[in-house]
C-alpha positions as CSV (number, residue, x, y, z in Angstrom):
1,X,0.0,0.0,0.0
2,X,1.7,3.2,-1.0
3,X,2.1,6.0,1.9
4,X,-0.3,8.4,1.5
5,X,1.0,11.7,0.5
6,X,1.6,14.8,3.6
7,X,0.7,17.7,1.8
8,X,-1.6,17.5,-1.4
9,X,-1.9,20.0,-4.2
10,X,-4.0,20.0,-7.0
11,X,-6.5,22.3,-8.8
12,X,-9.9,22.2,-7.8
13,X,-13.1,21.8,-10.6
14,X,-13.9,25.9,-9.7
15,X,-10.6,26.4,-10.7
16,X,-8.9,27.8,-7.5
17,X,-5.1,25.9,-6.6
18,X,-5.9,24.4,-3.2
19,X,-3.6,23.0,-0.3
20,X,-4.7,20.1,2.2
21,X,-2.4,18.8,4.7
22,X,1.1,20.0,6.1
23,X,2.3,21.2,10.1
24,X,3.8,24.5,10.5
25,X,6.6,24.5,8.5
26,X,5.1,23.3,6.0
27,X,2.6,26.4,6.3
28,X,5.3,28.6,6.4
29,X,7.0,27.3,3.5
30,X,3.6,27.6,1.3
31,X,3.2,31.3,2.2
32,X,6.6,31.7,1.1
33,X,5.7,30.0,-2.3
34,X,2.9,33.0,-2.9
35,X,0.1,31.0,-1.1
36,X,-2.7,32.6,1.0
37,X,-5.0,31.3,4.0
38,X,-8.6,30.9,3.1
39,X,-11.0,30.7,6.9
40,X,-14.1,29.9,7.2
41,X,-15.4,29.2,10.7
42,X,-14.8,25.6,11.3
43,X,-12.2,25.0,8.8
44,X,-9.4,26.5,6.9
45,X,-7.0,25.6,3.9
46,X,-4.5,27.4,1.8
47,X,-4.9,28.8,-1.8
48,X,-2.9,30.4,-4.6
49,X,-4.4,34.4,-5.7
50,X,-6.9,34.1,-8.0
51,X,-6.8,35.5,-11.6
52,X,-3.2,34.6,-12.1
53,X,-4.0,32.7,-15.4
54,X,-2.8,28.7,-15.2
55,X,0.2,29.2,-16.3
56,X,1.7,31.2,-13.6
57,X,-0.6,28.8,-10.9
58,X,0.9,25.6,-12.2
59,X,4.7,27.3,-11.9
60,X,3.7,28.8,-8.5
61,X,2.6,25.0,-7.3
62,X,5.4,23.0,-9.3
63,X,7.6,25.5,-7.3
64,X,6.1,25.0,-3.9
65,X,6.1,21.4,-4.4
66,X,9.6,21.2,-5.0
67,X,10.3,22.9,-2.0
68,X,8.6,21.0,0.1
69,X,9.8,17.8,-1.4
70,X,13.1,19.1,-0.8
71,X,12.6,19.1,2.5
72,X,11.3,15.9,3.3
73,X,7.6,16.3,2.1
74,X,6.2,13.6,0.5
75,X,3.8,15.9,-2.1
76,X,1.4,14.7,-4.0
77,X,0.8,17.5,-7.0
78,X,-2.1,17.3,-9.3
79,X,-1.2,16.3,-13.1
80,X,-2.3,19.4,-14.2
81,X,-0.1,21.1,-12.4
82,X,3.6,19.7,-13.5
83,X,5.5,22.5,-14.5
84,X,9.5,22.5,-14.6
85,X,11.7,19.4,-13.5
86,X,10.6,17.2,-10.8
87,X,12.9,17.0,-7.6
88,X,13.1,14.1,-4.8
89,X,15.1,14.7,-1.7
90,X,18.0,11.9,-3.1
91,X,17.8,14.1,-6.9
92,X,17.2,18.1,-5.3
93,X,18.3,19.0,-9.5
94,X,15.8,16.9,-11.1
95,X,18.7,15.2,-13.3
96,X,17.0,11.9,-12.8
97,X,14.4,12.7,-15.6
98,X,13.4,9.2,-16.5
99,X,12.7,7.9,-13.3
100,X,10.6,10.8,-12.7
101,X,8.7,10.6,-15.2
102,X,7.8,7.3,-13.8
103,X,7.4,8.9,-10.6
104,X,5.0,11.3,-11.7
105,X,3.0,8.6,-13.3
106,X,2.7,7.2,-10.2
107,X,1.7,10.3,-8.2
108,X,-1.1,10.2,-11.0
109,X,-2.4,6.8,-10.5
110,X,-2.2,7.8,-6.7
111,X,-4.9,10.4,-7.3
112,X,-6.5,8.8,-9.8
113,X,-10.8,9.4,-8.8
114,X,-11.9,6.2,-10.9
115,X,-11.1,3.0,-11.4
116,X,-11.2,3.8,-15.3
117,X,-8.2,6.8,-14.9
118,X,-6.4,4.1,-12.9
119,X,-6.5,1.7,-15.7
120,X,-5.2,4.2,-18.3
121,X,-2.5,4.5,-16.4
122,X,-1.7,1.4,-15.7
123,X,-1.7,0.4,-19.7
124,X,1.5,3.2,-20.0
125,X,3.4,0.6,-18.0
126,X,1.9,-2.9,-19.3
127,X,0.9,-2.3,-22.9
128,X,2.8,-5.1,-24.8
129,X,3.8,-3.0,-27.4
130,X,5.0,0.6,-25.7
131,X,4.6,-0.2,-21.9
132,X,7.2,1.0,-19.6
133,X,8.1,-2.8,-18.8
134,X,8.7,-3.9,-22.2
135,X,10.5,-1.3,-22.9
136,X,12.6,-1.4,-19.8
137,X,13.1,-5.6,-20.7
138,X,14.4,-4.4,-23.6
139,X,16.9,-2.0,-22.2
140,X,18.7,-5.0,-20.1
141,X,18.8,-6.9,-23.2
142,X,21.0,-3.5,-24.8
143,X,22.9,-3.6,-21.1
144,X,23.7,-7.4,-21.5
145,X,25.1,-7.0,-24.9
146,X,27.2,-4.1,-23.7
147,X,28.5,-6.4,-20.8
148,X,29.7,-8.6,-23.2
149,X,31.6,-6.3,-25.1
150,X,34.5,-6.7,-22.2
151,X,35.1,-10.4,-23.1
152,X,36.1,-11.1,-19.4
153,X,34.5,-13.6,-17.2
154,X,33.0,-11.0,-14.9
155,X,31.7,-9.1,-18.0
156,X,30.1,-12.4,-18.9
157,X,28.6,-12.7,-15.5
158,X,26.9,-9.5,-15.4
159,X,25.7,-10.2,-19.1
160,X,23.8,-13.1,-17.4
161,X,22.5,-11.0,-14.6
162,X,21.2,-8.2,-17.3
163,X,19.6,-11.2,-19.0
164,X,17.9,-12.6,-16.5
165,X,16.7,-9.1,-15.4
166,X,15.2,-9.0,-19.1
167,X,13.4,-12.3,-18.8
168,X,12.1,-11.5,-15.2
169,X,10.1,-8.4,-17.3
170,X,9.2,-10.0,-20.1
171,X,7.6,-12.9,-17.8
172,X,5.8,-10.1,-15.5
173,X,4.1,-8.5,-18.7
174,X,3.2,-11.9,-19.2
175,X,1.6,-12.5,-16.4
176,X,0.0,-9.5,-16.0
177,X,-1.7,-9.4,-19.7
178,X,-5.0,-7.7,-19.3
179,X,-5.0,-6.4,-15.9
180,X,-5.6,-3.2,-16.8
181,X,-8.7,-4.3,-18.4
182,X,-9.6,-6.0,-15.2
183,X,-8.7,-3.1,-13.3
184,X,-11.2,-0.7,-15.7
185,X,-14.2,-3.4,-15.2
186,X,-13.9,-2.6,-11.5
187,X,-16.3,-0.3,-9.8
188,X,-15.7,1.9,-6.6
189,X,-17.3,4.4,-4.5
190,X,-16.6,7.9,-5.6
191,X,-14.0,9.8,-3.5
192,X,-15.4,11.9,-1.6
193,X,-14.1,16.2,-2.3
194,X,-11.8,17.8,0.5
195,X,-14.6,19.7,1.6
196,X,-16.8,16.9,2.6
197,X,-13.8,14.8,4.2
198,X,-12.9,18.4,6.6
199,X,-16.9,18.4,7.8
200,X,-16.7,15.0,8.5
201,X,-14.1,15.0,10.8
202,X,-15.7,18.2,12.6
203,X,-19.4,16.0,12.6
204,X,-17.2,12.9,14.4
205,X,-14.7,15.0,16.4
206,X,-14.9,14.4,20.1
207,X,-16.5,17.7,21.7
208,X,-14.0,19.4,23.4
209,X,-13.3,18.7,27.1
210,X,-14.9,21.4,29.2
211,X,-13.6,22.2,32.6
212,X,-17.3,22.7,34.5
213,X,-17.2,25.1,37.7
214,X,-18.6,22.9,39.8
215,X,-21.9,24.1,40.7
216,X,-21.9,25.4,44.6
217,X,-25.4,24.8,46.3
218,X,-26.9,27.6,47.8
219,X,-25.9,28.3,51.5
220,X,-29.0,27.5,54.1
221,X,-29.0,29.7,56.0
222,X,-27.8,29.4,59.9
223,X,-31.2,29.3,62.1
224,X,-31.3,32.3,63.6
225,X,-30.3,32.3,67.4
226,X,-33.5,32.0,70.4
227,X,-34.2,35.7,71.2
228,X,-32.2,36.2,74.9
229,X,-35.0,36.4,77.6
230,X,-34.9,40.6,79.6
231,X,-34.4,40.7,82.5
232,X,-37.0,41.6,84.8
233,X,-36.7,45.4,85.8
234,X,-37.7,46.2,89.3
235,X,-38.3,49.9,89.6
């Protein structure tokens, strides 16, 4: 199961770049991106300006994303709002292109809303013709001919381990041949928006502990002492 994301971005159907998730730093480092607090009076969340057009929103986010990523974050950032390389904390330059572009196929599937966008995605990695596997079992094949190029027993060796890495590939295409038609027969319950998520936590949310002045009885009061008796003048 993949860890869910701590801060999400994405671009909500109004239009407006929205914000879910993060602790204070995270806050801080969002406000420094350009974003701005949006209150109501049980909830809050963070939002770029409005009327900036797309593409200044989508490099505002890319860039906001990349800083927090850089610090740790894991950020999941909608598709629609790639813009500019994609940085991990182990690749801060973004020089690992192809990997993230695999990456950011998977931060898709990860916020995919149907089981139908989920199988699209999924055929980019197991079509049998242009899928990421088969092409990536090809590309052990290229590495085991290159091995052998050395004509040394450890370059034969590692010709066998490219090889085998190849096969291993080919076989899990194999066996996973029309999964992704499986997956898009599937059915699920739609995800339910941000919005609704926030007021169901505030509609199951313990009430908060009150500390209750304990309520103090009304005093009786004392019974009132006898009267003292005169004494008896005598004139």
């Amino acid at each position: 199961m993949p860890t869910p994301p701590d801060v999400v971005i994405t671009r909500h159907p109004t239009g407006n770049v929205i914000v879910e998730g993060g602790d204070e730093l995270a806050t801080t480092l969002l406000k420094r991106a350009g974003f701005v607090i949006e209150t109501r009076p049980r909830s809050f969340w963070y939002r770029l300006p409005w009327d900036m057009g797309e593409a200044r929103e989508n490099q505002m986010a890319s860039h906001a994303a990349r800083m927090l990523t850089a610090v740790g974050y894991r950020v999941e950032l909608g598709p629609d709002l790639h813009a500019g390389p994609l940085t991990t904390p182990s690749d801060p330059r973004g020089t690992r292109v192809h990997g993230h572009q695999i990456l950011r196929l998977t931060d898709e599937l990860n916020s995919a809303e149907t089981c139908a966008t989920a199988a699209s995605l999924t055929d980019h990695v197991l079509d049998p013709n242009d899928g990421v596997l088969v092409r990536l079992s090809e590309f052990f094949e290229a590495a085991a001919e290159q091995a052998k190029a050395s004509e040394t027993d450890a370059s034969w060796d590692l010709s066998y381990d490219f090889a085998e890495a190849a096969a291993t590939l080919t076989s899990l295409g194999e066996d996973l041949h029309g999964a992704a038609d499986q997956l898009r027969a599937l059915d699920r319950p739609a995800k339910p928006s941000w919005q609704a998520r926030v007021a169901s936590y505030y509609a199951t949310a313990p009430a908060a502990q009150r500390t209750a002045t304990a309520a103090v009885p009304p005093e009786t009061p004392a019974p009132a002492p006898p009267p003292a008796s005169r004494p008896n003048r005598t004139r």
